[in-house]
Phi, psi and omega in degrees: 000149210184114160331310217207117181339108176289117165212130173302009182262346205267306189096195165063167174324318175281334157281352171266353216252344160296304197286343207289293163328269184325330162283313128025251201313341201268356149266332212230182143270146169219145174244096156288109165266113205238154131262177178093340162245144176252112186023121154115311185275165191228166152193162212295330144354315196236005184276312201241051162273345182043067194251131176256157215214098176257129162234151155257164179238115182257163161230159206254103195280125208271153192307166171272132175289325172283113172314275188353293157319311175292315184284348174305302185319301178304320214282331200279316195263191177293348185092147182359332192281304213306313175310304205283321185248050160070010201056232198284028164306328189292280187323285191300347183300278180313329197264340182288304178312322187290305179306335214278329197273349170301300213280303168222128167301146141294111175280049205139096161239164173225166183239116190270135160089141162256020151282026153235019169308341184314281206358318183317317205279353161279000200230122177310290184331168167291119173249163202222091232256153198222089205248120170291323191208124143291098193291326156328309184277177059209301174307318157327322174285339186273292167340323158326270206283006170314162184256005190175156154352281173309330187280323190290352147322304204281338206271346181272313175305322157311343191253340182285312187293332152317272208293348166289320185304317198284337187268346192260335201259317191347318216261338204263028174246124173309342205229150154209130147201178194220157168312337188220151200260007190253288176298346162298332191282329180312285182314330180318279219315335194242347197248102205280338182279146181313144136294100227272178231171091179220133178247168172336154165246175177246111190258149220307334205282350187260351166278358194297174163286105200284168163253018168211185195270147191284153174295156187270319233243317210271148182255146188226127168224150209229118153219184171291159167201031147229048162238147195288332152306307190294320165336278184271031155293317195295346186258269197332321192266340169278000177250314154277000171232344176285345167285334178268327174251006154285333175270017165247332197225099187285323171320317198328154149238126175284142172223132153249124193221144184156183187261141189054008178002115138293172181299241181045269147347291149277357163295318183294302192298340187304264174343330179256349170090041186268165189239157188220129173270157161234142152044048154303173190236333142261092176313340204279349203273318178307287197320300168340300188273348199286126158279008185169091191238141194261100180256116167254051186281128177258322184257165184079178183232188218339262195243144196253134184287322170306336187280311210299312161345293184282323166313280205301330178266034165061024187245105188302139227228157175189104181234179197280182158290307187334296184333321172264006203295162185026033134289310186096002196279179184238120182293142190083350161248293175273339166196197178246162171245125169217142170216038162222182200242016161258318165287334192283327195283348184292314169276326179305312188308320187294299189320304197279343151289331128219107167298004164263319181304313188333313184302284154353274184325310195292322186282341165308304206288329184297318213271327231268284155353321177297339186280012143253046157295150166300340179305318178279337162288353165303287167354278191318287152017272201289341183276338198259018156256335158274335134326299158299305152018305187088000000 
C-alpha cells in the first residue's frame, strides 16, 4: 500500500518502490493499493508485474500563499507530516483495505511511508510499516542547517511534532523496517519488534556496459528536483562549491539532471552557468559521460539511490558523508568526501584532475555495490515478509 503510483521513470522513491514490487510480484501474489490512479484504471508501468492493481483518488489541498496562513496552519496541525500524507489519503487508503480484506483476507500488508501510518489501524492482516526517511533525523538536519533564527524556531517545533507522530503511530505495526542501519537505531529505542534493514536495490539495466564515453570535463549531478532535500543540494552547490571549482578547473562543465525542476532550481543551474536536463527518461547515460558526478546532500535519511546509482554506472563520485549514511562504502577507496563547500569543492578538483585514480575509485565503488543487486535485496526483502507474516 502506497501513496503515490510506483514508476521506473520517476526515479526517487516511486522508482524503488517499483524495483520492490517487481522483486515482489516473482514470489508472492500482490494487491497493489495506490493513490495517485483512479478506480479502475492501470498503466503500462504495472502491466507486466501481474499485480491486481486497486487505485484510489485523493485530493491534494494546496499549501496557503499567505505567510501568515501558513504559519497558522503549521502552528494548528500535527506538523509538516500532515502535509506529507495528502489530505484524505490516509481515509481513502483505509477505507480501500477494509474493503479489499472483506472480499480475500491477506497474509501481510504493508504500508509505505510513515505519514501513512493511521492506515494501521484499518488493517486486519499482520500489517508490516515500511519506512524510506526517519522524519526526526531529517528534521535535524534542517535545524542544523537553518537559514535564520526564525526557521530554526519553527523547524525545532516541527521536531517535537514528528517525534510524537513516530512514538504514537509506529509502534501499533507488527513490522517495521527501513533502508538504512543508521535510522534503525533511532527506532529501535522506541519500536519494540526488531527493525529489519533492506536497502535500496540496484536494478539490473545501471550495471549494463555503457554506451557512451565517459567526459574529461562534465560534472554531473542527478536528483529528483522537487524534493527538498535535493533542492537545497542544487542551490548550495551552485553558490557555494561550484564557484570554487570552475576557478580552479575552468573547463568543469555543470550538468544538472533529473525530474520536475522547481524555479528554484532552475534560477540556481542558470546562475551558476549550468545546463539542466529536465524529466529524461534515462538517467544513465549522464552517470556514463560523468568525469565526475556528485550528491551534495545536507538534508534528509535514509539510503540515497543516486549514490548507489551512480556507483553502478562507474562514474567517480564525490558527496557529502550525509549522503552516504548505511551504503558502507569507504571514503578514499570508493569515492572523495567533502562536507563544507571547501572541502566538496576540493575533491572535486582532485577527482577532475586525476582521472586515473578517479577511474580506480569508481571500479572499487562499482565492484563494491553489487551486494545492493536488486536480487539480492529481494532475498532480504521475501524473509522479513515471512518473518512478519506469522
Amino acid at each position: 500500500m502506497t501513496p503515490h503510483l510506483p514508476d521506473p521513470q520517476r526515479g526517487g522513491g516511486w522508482g524503488t518502490e517499483y524495483e520492490f514490487l517487481r522483486l515482489a510480484a516473482r514470489r508472492h501474489d500482490i494487491t497493489l493499493l495506490t493513490g495517485g490512479l483512479e478506480p479502475g484504471a492501470t498503466t503500462p508501468a504495472l502491466a507486466d508485474l501481474d499485480v491486481e492493481i486497486i487505485g484510489v483518488s485523493w485530493r491534494m489541498r494546496p499549501l496557503p500563499r499567505n505567510r501568515v496562513a501558513l504559519l497558522w496552519r503549521l502552528l494548528t496541525t500535527k506538523g509538516m507530516i500532515d502535509f506529507w500524507r495528502k489530505d484524505d489519503c490516509v481515509e481513502q487508503l483505509s477505507a480501500a483495505v477494509r474493503r479489499a480484506e472483506v472480499a480475500q483476507p491477506f497474509d501481510l500488508v504493508q504500508v509505505m511511508l510513515g505519514e501513512m501510518a493511521p492506515v494501521l489501524d484499518a488493517v486486519r492482516a499482520p500489517a508490516a510499516l515500511f519506512l524510506f526517511d526517519v522524519y526526526s533525523r531529517w528534521v535535524e538536519g534542517e535545524i542544523r542547517h537553518a537559514r535564520s533564527p526564525r526557521h530554526r524556531w519553527m523547524w525545532r517545533l516541527e521536531a517535537s511534532k514528528i517525534r510524537r507522530w513516530e512514538h504514537s503511530w509506529y509502534p501499533r505495526a507488527d513490522a517495521v523496517a527501513c533502508v538504512s542501519p543508521v535510522d534503525a537505531q533511532p527506532l529501535q529505542e522506541f519500536v519494540s519488534a526488531p527493525v529489519a534493514v533492506i536497502p535500496i536495490p540496484i536494478g539490473p539495466e545501471f550495471f549494463e556496459t555503457p554506451t557512451v564515453e565517459r567526459s574529461a570535463h562534465r560534472v554531473t549531478l542527478v536528483s529528483m528536483l522537487d524534493y527538498r532535500p535535493n533542492i537545497d543540494a542544487v542551490e548550495w552547490f551552485a553558490s557555494e562549491i561550484w564557484p570554487l571549482v570552475s576557478s580552479e578547473v575552468p573547463t568543469a562543465q555543470l550538468h544538472v539532471v533529473g525530474r520536475s525542476p522547481v524555479s528554484e532550481v532552475r534560477a540556481a543551474v542558470r546562475a551558476a552557468g549550468g545546463t539542466l536536463h529536465a524529466d529524461v527518461p534515462d538517467a544513465r547515460p549522464f552517470y556514463w559521460e560523468a568525469a565526475v558526478a556528485v550528491v551534495p546532500l545536507r538534508l534528509g535519511s535514509g539510503m540515497r539511490n543516486k549514490v548507489l546509482h551512480g556507483m553502478a554506472c562507474g562514474a567517480p563520485m564525490v558527496a557529502t558523508s550525509a549522503a552516504l549514511e548505511g551504503i558502507g562504502c569507504v571514503p578514499g577507496e570508493h569515492l572523495l568526501v567533502g562536507d563544507d563547500a571547501a572541502e566538496f569543492a576540493a575533491a572535486m578538483v582532485a577527482t577532475l584532475r586525476q582521472p586515473g585514480a578517479a577511474a580506480a575509485r569508481a571500479a572499487q565503488a562499482r565492484s563494491f555495490v553489487g551486494r545492493y543487486r536488486a536480487e539480492a535485496v529481494g532475498e532480504t526483502l521475501d524473509g522479513w515478509w515471512r518473518r512478519s507474516s506469522g
